[in-house]
Residue frames relative to the residue before (quaternion, step in Angstrom):
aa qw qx qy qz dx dy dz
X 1.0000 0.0000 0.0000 0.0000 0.00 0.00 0.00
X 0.5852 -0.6153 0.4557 0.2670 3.62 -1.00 1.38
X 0.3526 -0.6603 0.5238 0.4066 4.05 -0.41 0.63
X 0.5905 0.5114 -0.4094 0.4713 4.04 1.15 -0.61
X 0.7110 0.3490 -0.3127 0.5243 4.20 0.77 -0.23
X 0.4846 0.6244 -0.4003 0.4637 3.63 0.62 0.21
X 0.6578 0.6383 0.0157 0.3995 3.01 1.51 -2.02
X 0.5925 0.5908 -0.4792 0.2652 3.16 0.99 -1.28
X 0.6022 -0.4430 0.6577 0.0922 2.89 -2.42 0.43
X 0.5908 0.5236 -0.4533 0.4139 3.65 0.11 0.69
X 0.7508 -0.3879 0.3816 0.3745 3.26 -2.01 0.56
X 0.1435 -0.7347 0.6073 0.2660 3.93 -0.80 0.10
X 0.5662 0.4693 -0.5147 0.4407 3.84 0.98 0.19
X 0.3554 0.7386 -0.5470 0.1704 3.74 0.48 -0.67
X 0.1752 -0.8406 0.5049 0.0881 3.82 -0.51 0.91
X 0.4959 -0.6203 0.4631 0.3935 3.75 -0.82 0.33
X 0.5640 -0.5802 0.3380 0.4807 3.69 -0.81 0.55
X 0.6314 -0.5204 0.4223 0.3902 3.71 -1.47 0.64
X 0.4768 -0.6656 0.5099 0.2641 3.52 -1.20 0.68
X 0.6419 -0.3797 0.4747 0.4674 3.96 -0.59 0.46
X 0.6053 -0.6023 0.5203 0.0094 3.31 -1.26 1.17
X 0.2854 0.6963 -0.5911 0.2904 3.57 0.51 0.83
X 0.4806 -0.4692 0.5152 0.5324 4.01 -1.31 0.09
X 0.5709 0.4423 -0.6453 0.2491 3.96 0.23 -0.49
X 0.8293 0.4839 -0.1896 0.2055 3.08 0.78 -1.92
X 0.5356 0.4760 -0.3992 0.5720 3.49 1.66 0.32
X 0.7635 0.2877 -0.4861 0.3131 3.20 0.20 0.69
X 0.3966 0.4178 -0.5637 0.5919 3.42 1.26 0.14
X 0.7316 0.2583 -0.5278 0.3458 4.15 -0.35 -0.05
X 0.3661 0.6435 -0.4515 0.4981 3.67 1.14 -0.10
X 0.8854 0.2700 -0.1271 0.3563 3.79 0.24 -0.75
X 0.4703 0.5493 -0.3110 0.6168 2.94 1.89 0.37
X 0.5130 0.6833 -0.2382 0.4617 3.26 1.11 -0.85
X 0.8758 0.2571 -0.1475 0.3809 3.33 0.96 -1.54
X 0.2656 0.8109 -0.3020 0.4250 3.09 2.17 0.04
X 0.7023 0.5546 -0.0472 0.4438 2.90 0.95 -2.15
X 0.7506 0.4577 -0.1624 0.4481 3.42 0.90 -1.03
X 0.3290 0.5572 -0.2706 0.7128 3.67 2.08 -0.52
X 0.7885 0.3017 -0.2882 0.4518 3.70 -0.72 -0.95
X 0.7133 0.4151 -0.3981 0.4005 3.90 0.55 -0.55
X 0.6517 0.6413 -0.2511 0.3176 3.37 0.91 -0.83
X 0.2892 0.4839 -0.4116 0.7161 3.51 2.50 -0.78
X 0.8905 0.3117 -0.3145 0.1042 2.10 -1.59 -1.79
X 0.7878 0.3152 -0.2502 0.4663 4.00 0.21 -0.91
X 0.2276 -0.7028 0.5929 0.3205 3.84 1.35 -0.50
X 0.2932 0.7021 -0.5764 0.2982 3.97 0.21 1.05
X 0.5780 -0.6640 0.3118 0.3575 3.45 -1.09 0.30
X 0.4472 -0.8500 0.1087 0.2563 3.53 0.01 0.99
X 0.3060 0.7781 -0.2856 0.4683 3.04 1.59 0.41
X 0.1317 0.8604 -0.4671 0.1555 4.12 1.61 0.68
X 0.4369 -0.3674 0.7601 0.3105 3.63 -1.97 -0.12
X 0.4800 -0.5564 0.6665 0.1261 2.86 -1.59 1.34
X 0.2880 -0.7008 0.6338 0.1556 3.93 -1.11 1.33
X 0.5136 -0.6615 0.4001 0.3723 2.87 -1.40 -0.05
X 0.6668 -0.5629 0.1530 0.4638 3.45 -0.58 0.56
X 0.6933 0.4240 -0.3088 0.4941 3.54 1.65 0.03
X 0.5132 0.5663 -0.4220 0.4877 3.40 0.97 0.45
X 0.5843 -0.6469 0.3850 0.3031 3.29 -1.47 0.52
X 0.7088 -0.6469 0.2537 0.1214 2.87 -0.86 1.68
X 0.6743 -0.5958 0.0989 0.4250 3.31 1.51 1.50
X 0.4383 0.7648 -0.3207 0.3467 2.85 1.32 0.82
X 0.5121 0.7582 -0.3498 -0.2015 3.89 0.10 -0.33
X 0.4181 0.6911 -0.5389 0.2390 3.57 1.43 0.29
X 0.2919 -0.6739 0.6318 0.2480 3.61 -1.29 0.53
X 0.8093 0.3268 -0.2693 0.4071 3.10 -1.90 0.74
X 0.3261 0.6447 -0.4954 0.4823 3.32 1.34 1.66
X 0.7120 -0.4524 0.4437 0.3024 3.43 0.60 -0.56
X 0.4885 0.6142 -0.4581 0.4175 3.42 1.41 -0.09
X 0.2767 -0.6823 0.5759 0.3553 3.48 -0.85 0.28
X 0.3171 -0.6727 0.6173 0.2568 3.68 -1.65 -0.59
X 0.1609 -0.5967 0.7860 0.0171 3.12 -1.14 1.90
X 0.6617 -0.4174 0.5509 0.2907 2.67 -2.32 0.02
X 0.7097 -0.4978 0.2773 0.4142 3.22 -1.29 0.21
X 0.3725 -0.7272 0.5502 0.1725 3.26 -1.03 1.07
X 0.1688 0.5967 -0.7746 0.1244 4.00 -0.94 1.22
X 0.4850 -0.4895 0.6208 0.3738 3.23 -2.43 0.70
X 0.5355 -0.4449 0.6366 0.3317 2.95 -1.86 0.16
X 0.7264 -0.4446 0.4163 0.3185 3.50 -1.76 1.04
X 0.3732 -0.6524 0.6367 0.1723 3.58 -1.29 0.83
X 0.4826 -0.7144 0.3158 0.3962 3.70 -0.84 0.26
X 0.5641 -0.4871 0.2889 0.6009 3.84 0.03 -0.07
X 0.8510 0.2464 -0.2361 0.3991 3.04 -1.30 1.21
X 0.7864 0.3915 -0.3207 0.3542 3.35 0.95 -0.48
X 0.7337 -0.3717 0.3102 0.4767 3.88 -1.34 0.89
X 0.3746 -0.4179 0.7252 0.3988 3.06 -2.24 -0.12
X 0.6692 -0.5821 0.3482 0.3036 3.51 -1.41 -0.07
X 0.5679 0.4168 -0.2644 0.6587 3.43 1.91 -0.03
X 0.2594 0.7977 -0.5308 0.1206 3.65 0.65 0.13
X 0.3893 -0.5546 0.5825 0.4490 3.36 -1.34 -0.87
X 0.4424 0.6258 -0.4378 0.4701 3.85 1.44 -0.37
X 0.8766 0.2521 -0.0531 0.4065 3.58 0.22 -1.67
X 0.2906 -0.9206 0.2286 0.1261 3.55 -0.22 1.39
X 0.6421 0.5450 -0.1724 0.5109 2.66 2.21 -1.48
X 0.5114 -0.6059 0.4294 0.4324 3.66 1.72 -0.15
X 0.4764 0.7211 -0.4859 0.1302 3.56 0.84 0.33
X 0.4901 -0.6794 0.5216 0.1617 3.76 -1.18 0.93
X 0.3800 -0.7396 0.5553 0.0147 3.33 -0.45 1.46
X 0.7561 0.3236 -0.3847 0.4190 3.79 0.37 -1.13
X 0.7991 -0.4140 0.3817 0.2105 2.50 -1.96 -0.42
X 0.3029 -0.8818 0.1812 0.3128 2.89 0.04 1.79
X 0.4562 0.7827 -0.3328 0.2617 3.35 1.00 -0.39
X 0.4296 0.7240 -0.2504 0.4781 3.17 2.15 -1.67
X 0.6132 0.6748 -0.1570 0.3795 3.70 0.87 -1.67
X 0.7004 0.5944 -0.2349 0.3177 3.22 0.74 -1.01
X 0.4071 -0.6424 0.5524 0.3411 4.04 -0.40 0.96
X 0.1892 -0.7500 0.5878 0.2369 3.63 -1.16 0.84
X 0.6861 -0.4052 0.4571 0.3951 3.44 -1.25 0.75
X 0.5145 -0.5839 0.6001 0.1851 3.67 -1.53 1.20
X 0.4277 -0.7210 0.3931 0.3777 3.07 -1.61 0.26
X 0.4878 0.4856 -0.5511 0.4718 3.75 -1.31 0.59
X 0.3887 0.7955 -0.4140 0.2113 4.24 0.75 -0.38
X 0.0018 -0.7500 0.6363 0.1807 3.45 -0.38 0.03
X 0.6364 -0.3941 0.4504 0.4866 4.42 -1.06 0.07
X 0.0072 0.6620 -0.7323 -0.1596 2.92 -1.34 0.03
X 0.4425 -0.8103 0.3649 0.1205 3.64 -0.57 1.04
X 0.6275 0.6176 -0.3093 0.3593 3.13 1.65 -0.65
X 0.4222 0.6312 -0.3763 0.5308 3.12 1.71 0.06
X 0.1364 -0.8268 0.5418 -0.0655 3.90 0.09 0.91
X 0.1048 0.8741 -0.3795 0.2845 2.97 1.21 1.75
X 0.1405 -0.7276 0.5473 0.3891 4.29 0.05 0.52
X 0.8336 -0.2454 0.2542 0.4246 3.43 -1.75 -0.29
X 0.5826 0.4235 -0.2514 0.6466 3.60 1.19 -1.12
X 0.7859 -0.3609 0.4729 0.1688 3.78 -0.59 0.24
X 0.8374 0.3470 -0.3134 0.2830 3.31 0.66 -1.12
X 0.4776 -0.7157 0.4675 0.2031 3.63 -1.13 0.59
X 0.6462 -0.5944 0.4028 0.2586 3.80 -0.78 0.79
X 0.2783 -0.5764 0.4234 0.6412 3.92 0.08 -0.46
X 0.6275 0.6529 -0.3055 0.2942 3.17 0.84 -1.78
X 0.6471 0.3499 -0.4276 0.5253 4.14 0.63 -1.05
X 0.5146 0.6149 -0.5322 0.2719 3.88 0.77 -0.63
X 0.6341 0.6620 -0.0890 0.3895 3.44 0.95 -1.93
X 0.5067 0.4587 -0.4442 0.5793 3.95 1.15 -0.38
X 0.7907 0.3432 -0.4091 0.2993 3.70 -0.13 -0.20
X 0.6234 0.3532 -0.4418 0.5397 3.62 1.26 0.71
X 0.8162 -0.3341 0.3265 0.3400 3.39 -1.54 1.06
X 0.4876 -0.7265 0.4161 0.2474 4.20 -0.62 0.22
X 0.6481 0.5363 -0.2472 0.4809 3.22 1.48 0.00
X 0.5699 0.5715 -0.1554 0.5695 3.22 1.98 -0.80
X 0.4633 0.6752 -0.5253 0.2315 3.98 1.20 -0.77
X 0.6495 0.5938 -0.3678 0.3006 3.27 0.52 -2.58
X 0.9309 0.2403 -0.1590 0.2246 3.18 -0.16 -1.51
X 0.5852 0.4785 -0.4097 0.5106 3.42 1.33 0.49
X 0.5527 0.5469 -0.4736 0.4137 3.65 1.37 0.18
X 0.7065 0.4834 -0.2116 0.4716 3.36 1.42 -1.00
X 0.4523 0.5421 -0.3851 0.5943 3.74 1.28 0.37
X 0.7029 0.3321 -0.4225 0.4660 3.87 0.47 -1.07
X 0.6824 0.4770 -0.4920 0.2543 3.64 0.89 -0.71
X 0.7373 0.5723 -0.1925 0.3029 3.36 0.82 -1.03
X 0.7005 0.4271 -0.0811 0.5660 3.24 1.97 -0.55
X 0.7040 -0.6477 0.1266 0.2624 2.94 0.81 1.46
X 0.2726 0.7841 -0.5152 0.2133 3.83 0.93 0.74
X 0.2406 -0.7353 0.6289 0.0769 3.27 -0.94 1.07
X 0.8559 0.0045 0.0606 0.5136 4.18 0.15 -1.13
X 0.0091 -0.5943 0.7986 0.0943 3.90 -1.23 0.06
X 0.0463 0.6129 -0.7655 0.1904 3.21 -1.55 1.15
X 0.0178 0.6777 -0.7164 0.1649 3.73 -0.76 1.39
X 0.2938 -0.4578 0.8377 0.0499 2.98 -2.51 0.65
X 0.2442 0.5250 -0.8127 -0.0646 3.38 -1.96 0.18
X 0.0960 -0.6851 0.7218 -0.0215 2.81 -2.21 0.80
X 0.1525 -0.8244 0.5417 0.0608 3.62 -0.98 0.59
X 0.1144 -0.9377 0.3232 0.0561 3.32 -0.59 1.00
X 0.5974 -0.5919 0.0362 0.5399 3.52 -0.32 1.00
X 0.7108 0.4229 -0.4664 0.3137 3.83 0.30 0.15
X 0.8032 -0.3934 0.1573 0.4187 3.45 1.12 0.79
X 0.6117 0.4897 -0.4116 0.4654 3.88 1.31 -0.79
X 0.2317 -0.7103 0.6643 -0.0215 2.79 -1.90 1.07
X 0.0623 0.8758 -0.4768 0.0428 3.21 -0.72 1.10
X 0.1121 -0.7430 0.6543 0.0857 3.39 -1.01 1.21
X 0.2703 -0.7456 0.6082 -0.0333 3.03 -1.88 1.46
X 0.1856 0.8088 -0.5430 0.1287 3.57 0.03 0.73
X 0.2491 -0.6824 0.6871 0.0092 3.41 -1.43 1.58
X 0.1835 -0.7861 0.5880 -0.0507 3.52 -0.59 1.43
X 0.2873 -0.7203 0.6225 0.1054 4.26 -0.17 1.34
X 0.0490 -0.7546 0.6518 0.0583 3.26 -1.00 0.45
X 0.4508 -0.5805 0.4131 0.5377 4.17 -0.89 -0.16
X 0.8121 0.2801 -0.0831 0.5051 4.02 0.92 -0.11
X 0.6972 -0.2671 0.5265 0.4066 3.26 -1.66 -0.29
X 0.8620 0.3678 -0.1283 0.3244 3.08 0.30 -1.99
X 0.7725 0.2864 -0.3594 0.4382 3.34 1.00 0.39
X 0.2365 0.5862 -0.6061 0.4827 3.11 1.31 1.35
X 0.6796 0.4574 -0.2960 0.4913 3.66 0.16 -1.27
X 0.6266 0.5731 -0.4055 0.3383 3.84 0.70 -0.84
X 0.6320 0.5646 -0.3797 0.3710 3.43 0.89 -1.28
X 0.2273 -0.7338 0.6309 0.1092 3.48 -1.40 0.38
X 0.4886 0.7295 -0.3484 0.3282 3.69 1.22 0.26
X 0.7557 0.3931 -0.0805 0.5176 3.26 1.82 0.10
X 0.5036 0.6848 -0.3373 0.4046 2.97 1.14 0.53
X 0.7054 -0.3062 0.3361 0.5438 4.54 -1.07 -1.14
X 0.7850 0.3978 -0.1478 0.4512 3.23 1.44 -0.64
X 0.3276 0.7043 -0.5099 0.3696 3.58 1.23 0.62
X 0.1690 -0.7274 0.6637 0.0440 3.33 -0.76 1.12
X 0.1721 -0.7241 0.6425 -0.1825 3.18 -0.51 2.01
X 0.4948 -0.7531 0.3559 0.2476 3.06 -1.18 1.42
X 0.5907 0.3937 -0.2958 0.6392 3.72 -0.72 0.80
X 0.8752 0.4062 -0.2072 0.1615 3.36 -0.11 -1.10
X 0.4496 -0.6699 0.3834 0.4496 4.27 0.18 0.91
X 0.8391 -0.2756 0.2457 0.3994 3.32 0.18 -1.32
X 0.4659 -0.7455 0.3739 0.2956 3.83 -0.53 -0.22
X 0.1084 0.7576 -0.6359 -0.0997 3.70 -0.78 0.02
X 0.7113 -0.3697 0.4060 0.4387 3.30 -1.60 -0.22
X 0.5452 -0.5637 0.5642 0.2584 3.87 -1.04 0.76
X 0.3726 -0.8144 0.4444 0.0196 3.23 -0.10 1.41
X 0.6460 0.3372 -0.2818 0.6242 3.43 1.25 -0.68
X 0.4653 0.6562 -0.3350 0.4905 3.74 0.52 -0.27
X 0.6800 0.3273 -0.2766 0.5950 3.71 0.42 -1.58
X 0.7414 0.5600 -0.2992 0.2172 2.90 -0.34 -1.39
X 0.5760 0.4398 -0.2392 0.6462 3.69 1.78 -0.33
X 0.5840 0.5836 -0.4577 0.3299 2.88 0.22 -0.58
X 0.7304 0.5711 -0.1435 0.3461 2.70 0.67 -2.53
X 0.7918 0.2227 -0.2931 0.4873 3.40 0.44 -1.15
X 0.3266 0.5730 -0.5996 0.4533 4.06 0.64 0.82
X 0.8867 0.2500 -0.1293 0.3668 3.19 0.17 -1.30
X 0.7505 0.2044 -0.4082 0.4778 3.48 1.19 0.98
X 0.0525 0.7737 -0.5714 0.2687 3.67 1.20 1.26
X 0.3788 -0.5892 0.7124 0.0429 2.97 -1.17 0.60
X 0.6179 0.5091 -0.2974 0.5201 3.65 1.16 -0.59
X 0.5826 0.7185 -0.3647 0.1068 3.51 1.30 -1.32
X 0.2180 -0.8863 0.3926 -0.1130 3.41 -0.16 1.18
X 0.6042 0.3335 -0.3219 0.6482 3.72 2.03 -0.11
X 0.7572 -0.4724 0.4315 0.1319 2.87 -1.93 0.67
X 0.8314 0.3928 -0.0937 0.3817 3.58 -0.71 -0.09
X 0.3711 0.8377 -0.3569 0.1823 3.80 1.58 -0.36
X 0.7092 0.5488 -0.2049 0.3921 3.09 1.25 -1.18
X 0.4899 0.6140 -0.3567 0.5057 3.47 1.60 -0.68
X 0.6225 0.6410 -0.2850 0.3471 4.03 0.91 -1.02
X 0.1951 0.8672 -0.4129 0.1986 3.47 0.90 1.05
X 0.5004 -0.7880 0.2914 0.2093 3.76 1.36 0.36
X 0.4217 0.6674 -0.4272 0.4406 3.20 1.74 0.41
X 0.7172 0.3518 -0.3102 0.5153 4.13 1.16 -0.33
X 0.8162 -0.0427 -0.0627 0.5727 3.69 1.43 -0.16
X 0.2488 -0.5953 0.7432 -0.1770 2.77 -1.03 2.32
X 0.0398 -0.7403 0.6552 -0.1451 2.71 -1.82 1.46
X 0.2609 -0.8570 0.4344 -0.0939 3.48 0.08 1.91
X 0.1720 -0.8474 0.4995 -0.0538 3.02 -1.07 0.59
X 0.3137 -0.7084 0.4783 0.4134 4.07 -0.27 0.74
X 0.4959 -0.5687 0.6119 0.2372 3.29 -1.66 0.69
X 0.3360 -0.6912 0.5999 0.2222 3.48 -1.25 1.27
X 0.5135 -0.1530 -0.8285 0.1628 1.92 -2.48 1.39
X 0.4709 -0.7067 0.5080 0.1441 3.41 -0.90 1.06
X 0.4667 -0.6537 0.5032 0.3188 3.84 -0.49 0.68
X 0.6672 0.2844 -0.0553 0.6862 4.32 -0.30 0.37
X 0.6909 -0.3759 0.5646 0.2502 2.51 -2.08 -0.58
X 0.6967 0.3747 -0.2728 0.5475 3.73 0.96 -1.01
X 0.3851 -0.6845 0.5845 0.2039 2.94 -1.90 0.45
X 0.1039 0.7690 -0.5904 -0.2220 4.09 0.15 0.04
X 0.3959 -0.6917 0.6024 -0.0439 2.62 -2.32 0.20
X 0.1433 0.8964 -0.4192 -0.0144 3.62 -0.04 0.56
X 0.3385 -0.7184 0.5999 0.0970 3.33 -1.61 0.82
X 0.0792 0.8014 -0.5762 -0.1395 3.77 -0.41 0.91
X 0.1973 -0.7403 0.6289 0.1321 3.99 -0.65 0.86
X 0.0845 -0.7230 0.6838 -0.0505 3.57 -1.17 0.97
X 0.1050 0.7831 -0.5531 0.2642 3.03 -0.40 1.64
X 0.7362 -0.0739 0.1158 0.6627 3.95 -0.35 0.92
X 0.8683 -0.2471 0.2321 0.3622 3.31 -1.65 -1.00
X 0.7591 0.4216 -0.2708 0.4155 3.60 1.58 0.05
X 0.3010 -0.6284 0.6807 0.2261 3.46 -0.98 0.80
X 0.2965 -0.5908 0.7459 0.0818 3.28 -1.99 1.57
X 0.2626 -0.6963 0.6678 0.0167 3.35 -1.53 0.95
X 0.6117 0.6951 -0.3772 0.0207 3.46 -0.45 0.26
X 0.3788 -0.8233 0.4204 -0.0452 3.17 -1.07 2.30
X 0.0166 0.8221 -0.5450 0.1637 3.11 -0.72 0.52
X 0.2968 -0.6641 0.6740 -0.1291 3.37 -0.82 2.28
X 0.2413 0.5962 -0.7646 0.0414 2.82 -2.28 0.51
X 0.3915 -0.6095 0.6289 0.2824 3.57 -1.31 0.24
X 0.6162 0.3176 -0.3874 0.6078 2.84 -1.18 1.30
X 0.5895 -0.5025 0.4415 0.4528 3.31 -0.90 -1.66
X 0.6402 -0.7009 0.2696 0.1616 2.93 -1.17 0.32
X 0.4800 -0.7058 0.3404 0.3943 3.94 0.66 1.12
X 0.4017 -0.7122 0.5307 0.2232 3.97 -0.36 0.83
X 0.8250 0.3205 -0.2674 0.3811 3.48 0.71 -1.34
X 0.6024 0.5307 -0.4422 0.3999 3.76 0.93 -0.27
X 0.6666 0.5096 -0.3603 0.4077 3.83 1.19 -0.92
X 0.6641 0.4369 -0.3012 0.5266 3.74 1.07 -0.81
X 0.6207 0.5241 -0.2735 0.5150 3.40 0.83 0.11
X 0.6638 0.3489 -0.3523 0.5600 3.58 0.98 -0.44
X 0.6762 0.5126 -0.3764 0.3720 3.97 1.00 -0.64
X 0.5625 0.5481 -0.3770 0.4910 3.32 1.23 -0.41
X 0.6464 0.4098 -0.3883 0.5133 3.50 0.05 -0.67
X 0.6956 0.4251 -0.4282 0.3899 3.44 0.33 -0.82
X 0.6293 0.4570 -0.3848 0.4971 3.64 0.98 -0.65
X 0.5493 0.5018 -0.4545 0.4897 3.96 0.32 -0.48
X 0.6314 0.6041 -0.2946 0.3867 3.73 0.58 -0.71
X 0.6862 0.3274 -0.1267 0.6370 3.47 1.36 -1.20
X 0.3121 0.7415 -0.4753 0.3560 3.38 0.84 -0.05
């Protein structure tokens, strides 16, 4: 990532336009919605009971000096002529036409590269550099699953930022839906290299949960928020090392979202739930 595009000078809530109004595409914004409504309830420690924003407003957020970082504005990348958005009413399985790279969450400003991302000039990612971020015993059989299970592209970012977190972001194409849901490389049981084990994101549930049984609850769409399109993982203490990581997996149409995140010590709640959203608003 250019140190001038890291840099940029722009809003970091800025949303992509809303997708056409179908019942699919309101409920994938229904579950973004509650994502959004989870992430405000960390990050600002308000009472969780919120008004639904609009999808271009900041993402219930407005106290400063929580921990959010700042990206540049966030737009999709042009569709080719003629083809659906990915929530249409045209495109059923939810498949994503642009370019997938286009897709990708850019690094905030203040970022520095992070090489371990093993990324060419275009974006796109090897399987094999993919495969260093799971455990060495775990590679074989998740290389022989992407072959057999329909993988079309990998395209990743990392960036590191000056207080040590590192994050890799990787958007994995598949030929379907159904071999999004097939993969098993994202899930409690992903054996990530370095990393003991996984659990649910304790700060995460724990919002969620009491979102989705307020008495205060006051947005639309809660019940649709069922964690099957965004899981949010956590290492299991005693941490392996020094660092703690985290992961977000987003299932959306034909693409699996990836996004890791390291730190010594631990691992800031409101920048990581904050980078997975955008990244989901992106596939949106």
């Amino acid at each position: 990532m250019a140190a001038a595009e890291a840099s940029a000078e722009a809003s970091p809530w800025a949303a992509p336009p809303a997708p056409p109004k179908d019942r699919r595409a309101l409920r994938a914004a229904l579950r973004w919605t509650a994502a959004v409504a989870v992430f405000a309830a960390v990050g600002a420690g308000v009472a969780y009971g919120i008004t639904v924003p609009e999808r271009t407003d900041v993402p219930g957020l407005s106290t400063e000096g929580d921990g959010r970082w700042t990206f540049p504005k966030l737009s999709q990348p042009a569709l080719p002529a003629g083809a659906p958005l990915p929530q249409g009413p045209d495109n059923k399985d939810g498949t994503h036409y642009a370019q997938l790279t286009g897709l990708l969450l850019p690094a905030p400003r203040g970022a520095g590269a992070d090489d371990a991302v093993k990324a060419d000039k275009d974006g796109a990612v090897p399987v094999d550099s993919f495969l260093e971020e799971y455990a060495p015993e775990a590679r074989e059989k998740l290389k022989t699953s992407l072959e057999w299970d329909g993988l079309r592209q990998i395209v990743g970012r990392g960036w590191t930022m000056p207080d040590g977190t590192r994050t890799h972001v990787y958007l994995l194409r598949f030929h379907s839906s159904g071999f999004v849901d097939a993969f098993k490389g994202c899930d409690a049981n992903a054996q990530l290299n370095g990393v003991s084990a996984l659990d649910l994101d304790d700060v995460w549930s724990k919002a969620k949960g009491t979102q989705m049984n307020s008495t205060a609850l006051d947005f639309p769409g809660a019940a649709y928020f069922d964690g099957t399109d965004l899981s949010v993982y956590q290492e299991m203490k005693p941490v392996t090392g020094e660092e703690q990581t985290k992961v977000g997996c987003l299932r959306t149409g034909d693409v699996l979202g990836m996004v890791i995140q390291s730190r010594k010590g631990e691992v800031a709640p409101v920048p990581f739930h904050q980078t997975v959203i955008l990244q989901s608003q992106l596939l949106s």
